[in-house]
N, C-alpha and C positions, 0 to 999 in steps of 0.2 A: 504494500500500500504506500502511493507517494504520499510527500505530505506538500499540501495547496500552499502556490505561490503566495498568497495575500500571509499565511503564518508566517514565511520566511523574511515576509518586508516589515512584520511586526515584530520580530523575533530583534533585524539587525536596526531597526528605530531602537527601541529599545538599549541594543549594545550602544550605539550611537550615543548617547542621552546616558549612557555611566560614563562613557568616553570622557565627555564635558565632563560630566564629576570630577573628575581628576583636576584641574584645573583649581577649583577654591582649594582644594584639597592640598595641593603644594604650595600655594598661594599662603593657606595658616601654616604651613612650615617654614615657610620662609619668611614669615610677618614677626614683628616684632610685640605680640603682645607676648606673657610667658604661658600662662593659661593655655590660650589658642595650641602654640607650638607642641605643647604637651600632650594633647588631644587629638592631634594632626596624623600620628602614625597610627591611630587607632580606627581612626577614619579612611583614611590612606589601604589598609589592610582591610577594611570593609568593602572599599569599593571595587579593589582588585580583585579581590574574591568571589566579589558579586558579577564580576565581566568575567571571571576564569569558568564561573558557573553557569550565566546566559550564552556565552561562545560555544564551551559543553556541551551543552544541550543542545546549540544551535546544530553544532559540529557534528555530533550524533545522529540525528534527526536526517540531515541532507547527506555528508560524505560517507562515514561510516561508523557505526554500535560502539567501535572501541575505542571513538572518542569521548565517549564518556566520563574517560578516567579524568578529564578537563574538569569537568562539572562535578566529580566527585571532589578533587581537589578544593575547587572554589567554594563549595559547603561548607569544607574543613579549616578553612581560610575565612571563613563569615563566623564562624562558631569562634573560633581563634579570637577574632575582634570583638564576639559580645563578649566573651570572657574576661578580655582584657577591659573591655568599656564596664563589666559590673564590676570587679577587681578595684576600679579606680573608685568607682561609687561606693563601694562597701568603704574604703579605704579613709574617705572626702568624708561622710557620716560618722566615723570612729572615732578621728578628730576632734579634741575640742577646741571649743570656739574661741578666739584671740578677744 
């Protein structure tokens, strides 16, 4: 069974549209607030994860099954990032207040 042109142009909008993510994304890395900078690889590791697992799947889907292993990656790399983003939260709340 193929899969319909129209899922594949929504498929690669979509990649397209994390693409641009990237962009603010280095942007707070490279900015000078400290905050920002700190939060920046965590986000950074989200959105790469997130294009390693839409490409995946995309890759899967039209070339061939075993690229899959893309999109498996990029789950693992999304999960990586919330763990790291609730780490800092747990971290920030534990603190007490100045």
């Amino acid at each position: 069974m193929d899969t319909p042109d129209w899922f594949v142009w929504i498929f690669l909008g979509i990649i397209v549209l994390q693409a641009l993510g990237l962009v603010p994304a280095v942007r707070r890395m490279r900015g000078t607030d400290p905050a920002a900078r700190s939060a920046a690889p965590a986000d950074l590791l989200d959105i790469v994860g997130a294009l390693l697992a839409s490409g995946g799947l995309l890759l899967s889907l039209v070339v061939a099954e075993s690229l899959f292993r893309l999109a498996v990656v990029g789950f693992a790399l999304i999960a990586a990032a919330y763990a790291l983003k609730g780490v800092r939260l747990l971290r920030a709340r534990r603190r007490p207040a100045a």
